[in-house]
C-alpha positions as CSV (number, residue, x, y, z in Angstrom):
1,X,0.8,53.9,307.9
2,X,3.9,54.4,305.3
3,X,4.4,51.1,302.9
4,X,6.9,48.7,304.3
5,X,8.2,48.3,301.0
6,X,9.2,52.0,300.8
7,X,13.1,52.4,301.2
8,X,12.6,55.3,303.2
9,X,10.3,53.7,305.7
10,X,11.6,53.5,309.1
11,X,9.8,51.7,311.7
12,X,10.5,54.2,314.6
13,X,8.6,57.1,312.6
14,X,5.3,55.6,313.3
15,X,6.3,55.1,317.2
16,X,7.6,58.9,317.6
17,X,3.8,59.7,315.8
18,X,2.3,58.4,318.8
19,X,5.1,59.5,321.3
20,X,5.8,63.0,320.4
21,X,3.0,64.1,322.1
22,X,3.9,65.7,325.4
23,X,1.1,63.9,327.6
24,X,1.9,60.1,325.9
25,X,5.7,60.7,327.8
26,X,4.3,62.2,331.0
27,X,1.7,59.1,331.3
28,X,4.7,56.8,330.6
29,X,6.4,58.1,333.1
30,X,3.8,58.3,335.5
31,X,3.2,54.5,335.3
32,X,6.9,53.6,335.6
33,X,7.0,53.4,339.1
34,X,3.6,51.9,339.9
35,X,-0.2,50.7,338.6
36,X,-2.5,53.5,339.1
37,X,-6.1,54.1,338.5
38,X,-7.4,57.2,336.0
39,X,-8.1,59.8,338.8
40,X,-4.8,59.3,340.0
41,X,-2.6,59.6,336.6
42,X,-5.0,62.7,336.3
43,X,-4.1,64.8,339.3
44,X,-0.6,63.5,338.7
45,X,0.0,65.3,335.1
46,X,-1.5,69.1,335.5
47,X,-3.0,70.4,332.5
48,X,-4.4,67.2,331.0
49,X,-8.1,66.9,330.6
50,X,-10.1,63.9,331.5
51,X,-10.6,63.5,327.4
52,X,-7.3,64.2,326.6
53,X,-5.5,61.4,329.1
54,X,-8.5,58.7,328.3
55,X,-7.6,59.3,324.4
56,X,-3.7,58.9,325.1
57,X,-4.1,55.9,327.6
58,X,-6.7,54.3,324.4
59,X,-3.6,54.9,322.2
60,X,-1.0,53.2,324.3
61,X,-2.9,50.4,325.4
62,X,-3.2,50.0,321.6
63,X,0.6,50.2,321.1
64,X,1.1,47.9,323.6
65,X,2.6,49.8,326.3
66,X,0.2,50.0,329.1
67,X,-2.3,47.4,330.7
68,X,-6.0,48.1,331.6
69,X,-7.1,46.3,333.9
70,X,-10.7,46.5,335.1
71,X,-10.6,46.0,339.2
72,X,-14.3,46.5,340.0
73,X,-17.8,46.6,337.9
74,X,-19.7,48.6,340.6
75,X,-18.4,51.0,341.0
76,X,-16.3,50.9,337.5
77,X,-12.3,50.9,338.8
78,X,-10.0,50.4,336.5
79,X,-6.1,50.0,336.6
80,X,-3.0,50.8,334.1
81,X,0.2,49.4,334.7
82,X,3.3,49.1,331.6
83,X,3.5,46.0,330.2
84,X,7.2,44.6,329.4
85,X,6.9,46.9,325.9
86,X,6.3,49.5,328.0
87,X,9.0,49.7,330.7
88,X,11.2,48.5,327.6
89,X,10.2,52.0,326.2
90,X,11.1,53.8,329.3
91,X,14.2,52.7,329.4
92,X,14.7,54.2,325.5
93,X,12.9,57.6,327.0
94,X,15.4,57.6,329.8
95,X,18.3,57.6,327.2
96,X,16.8,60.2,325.2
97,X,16.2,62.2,328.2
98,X,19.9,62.1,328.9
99,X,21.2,62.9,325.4
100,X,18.6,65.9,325.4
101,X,20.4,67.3,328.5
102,X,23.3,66.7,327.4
103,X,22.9,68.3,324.2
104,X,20.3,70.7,325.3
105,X,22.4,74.1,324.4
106,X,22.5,72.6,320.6
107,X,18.8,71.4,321.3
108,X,17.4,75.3,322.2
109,X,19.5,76.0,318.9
110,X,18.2,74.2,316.8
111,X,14.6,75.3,318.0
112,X,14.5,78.5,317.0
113,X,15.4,77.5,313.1
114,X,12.5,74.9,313.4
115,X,10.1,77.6,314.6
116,X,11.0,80.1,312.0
């Protein structure tokens, strides 16, 4: 974590650490419209592997964006759902989805020089 004290810090650098990666959006989005168990969130996000979403949904529940919430002990069923952080942050996703379709012909641009 970068020093507060730092005049270049900005708090929204360590938030796009955890959020640029592809699955930590798909999962948000997932769980914006209702609680689901891990199965579910799995077959709902193609490509993800069962280490790969338990990971992400570790890290958000860290961040404070999701709830797990364990339903049953035999067998094990557990539930995510956002907390308020979380459907806070899917409203910001939402915005940043629009401005990336709006601005997607400078977007696939820009990509290129990045690449190179």
């Amino acid at each position: 974590m970068e020093n507060e004290s730092n005049k270049n810090y900005c708090p929204a650098h360590e938030a796009f650490k955890v959020l640029a990666n592809k699955w930590s959006l798909m999962i948000i989005k997932e769980l914006s419209s209702e609680k689901m168990r891990f199965n579910a969130i799995k077959k709902k996000i193609d490509g993800i592997s069962s280490r790969e979403l338990s990971k992400r949904l570790e890290v958000l529940e860290q961040i404070g964006a999701i709830n797990r919430k364990i339903i049953s002990i035999k067998p094990i069923m557990v539930e995510y759902s956002l907390t308020e952080a979380g459907k806070e942050l899917t409203d910001a996703i939402e915005i940043l989805h629009d401005w990336t379709i709006k601005n997607k012909k400078n977007i696939k641009h820009i990509e290129k020089l990045v690449r190179a």
